[in-house]
C-alpha positions in Angstrom: 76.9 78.0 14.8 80.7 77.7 14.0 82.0 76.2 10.7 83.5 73.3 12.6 80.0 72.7 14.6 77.9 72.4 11.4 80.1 70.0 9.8 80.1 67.6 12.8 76.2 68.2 12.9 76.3 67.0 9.0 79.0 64.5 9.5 76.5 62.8 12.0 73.2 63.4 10.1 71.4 59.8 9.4 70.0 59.9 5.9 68.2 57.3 3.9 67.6 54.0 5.5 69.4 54.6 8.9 67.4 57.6 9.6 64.1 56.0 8.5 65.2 52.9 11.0 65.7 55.4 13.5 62.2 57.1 13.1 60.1 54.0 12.8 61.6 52.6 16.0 61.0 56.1 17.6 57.6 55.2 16.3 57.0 52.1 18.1 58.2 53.8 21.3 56.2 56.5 21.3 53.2 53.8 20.9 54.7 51.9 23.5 54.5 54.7 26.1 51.9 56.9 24.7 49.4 54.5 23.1 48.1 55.7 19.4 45.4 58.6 20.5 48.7 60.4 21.7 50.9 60.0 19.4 52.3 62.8 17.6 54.2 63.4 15.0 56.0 65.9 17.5 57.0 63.5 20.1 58.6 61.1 16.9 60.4 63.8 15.7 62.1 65.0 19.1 62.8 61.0 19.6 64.2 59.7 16.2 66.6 63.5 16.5 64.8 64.7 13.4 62.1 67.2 12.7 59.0 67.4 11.7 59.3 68.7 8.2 61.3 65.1 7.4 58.7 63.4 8.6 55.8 64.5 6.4 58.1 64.7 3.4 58.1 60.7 3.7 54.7 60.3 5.6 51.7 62.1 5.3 50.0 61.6 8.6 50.3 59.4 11.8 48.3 56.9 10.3 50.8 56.5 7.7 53.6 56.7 10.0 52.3 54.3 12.2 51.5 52.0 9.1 54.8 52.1 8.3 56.0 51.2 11.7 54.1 47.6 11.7 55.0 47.1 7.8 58.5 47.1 8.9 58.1 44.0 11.0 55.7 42.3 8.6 57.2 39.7 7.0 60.0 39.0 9.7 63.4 40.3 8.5 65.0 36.9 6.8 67.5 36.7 10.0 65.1 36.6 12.7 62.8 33.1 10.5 63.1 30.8 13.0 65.4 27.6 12.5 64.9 25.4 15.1 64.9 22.3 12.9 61.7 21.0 12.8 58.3 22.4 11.7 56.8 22.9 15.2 59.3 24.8 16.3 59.9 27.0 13.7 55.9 27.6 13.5 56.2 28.4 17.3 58.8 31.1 16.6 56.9 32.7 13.9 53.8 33.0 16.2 56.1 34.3 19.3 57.8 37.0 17.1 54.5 37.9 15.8 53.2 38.1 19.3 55.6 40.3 20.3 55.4 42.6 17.3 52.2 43.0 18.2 52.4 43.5 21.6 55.1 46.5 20.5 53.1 47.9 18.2 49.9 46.6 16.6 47.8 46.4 20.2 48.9 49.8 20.9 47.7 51.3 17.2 44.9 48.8 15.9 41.8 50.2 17.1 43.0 53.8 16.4 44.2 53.4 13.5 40.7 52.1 12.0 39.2 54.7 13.6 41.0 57.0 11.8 41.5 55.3 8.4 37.8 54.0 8.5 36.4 51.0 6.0 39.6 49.8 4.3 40.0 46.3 4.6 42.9 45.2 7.1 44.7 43.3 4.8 45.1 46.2 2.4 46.7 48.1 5.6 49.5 45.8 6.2 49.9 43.9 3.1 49.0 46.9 0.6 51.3 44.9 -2.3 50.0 41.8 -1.4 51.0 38.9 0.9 54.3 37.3 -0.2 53.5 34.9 3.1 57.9 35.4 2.3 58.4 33.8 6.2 56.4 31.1 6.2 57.4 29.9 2.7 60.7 29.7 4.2 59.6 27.9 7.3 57.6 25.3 5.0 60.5 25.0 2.3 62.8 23.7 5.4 60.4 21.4 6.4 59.6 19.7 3.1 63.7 19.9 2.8 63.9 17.5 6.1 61.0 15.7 4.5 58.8 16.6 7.4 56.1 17.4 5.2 55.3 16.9 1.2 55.5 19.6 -1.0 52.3 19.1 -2.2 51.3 20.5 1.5 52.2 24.1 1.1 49.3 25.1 -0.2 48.2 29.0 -0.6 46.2 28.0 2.8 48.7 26.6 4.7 51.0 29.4 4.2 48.5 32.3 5.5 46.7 29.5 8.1 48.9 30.0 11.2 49.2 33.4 11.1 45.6 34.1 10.0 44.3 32.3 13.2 47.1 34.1 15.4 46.1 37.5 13.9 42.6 36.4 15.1 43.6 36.1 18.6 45.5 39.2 18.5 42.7 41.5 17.4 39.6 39.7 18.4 41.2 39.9 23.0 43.1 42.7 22.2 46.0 41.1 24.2 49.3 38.8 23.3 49.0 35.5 22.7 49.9 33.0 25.8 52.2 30.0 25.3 49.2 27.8 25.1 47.5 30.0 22.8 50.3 29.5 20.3 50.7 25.7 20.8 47.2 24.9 20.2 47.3 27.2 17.0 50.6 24.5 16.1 49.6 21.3 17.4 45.9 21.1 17.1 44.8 23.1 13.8 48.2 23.6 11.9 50.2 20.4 12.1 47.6 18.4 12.3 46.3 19.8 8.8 49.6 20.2 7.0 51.2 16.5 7.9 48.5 14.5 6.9 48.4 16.2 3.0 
């Protein structure tokens, strides 16, 4: 390789956050097309541009990888919360993003990945700090902002209920939640719960 052909191979090199960006979306698109039980760490690599050694210096295993792939999307990133203006929409947006999150990546890697990883409770998977419930804290804090809903509401419940019941849906068909599915989530458990606090 010539002088001038290694620095424009450097010059272009993704490091730090772009190239993990680049390697978790690889991730998702190998899941998307190859499903978990065939996803390698190979087939990432030769997407993302990368190789294998860079991989396992920041991830152990496709588990991990994986993992790290549906962490990324969980909370939303702050400029996809929805802000429609009013509760019921907003909740309706949080529950479509999260379908189709899921439909990208957690329905394609669910049931392998607790075959592989075995007895550890979900919520240490995706939430191993914790849940922060950051979106819908947001969500809620608008509302009781447009005095839709009292403060007094946003309970430690409320926060996790609309997503806990979607999450439900999610794993328990193994499929993406319809329109109606979402709605009656909104409009007959959550609303009805949260308004009249």
């Amino acid at each position: 390789m010539s002088n001038s052909q290694n620095q424009d191979k450097l010059k272009n090199r993704r490091t730090g956050k772009e190239l993990e960006a680049a390697i978790l979306q690889a991730v998702r698109e190998e899941l998307k097309e190859q499903g978990y039980s065939n996803l390698s760490m190979n087939g990432v690599a030769e997407r993302s541009g990368t190789s294998k050694a860079v991989l396992y210096r920041r991830w152990a295993n496709r588990a991990e990888i994986v993992l790290a792939a549906i962490r990324e999307r969980v909370p939303l990133p702050l400029e996809e919360v929805p802000n429609y203006g009013n509760l019921r929409d907003d909740v309706c947006g949080v529950l479509r993003a999260m379908n189709q999150n899921a439909t990208k990546v957690m329905l394609k890697a669910f049931y392998g990945l607790v075959t592989e990883i075995g007895a550890m409770p979900l919520a240490s998977l995706l939430f191993p700090e914790g849940r922060h419930n950051r979106t819908m804290t947001i969500v809620l804090q608008r509302a009781v902002d447009r005095g839709e809903v009292s403060a007094e509401s946003v309970t430690s419940r409320m926060l996790t209920l609309p997503g806990d019941l979607a999450r439900n849906e999610l794993i328990l068909y193994n499929r993406p939640m319809s329109e109606q599915t979402i709605a009656e989530i909104v409009d007959e458990v959550f609303l009805p719960l949260v308004l009249k606090r």
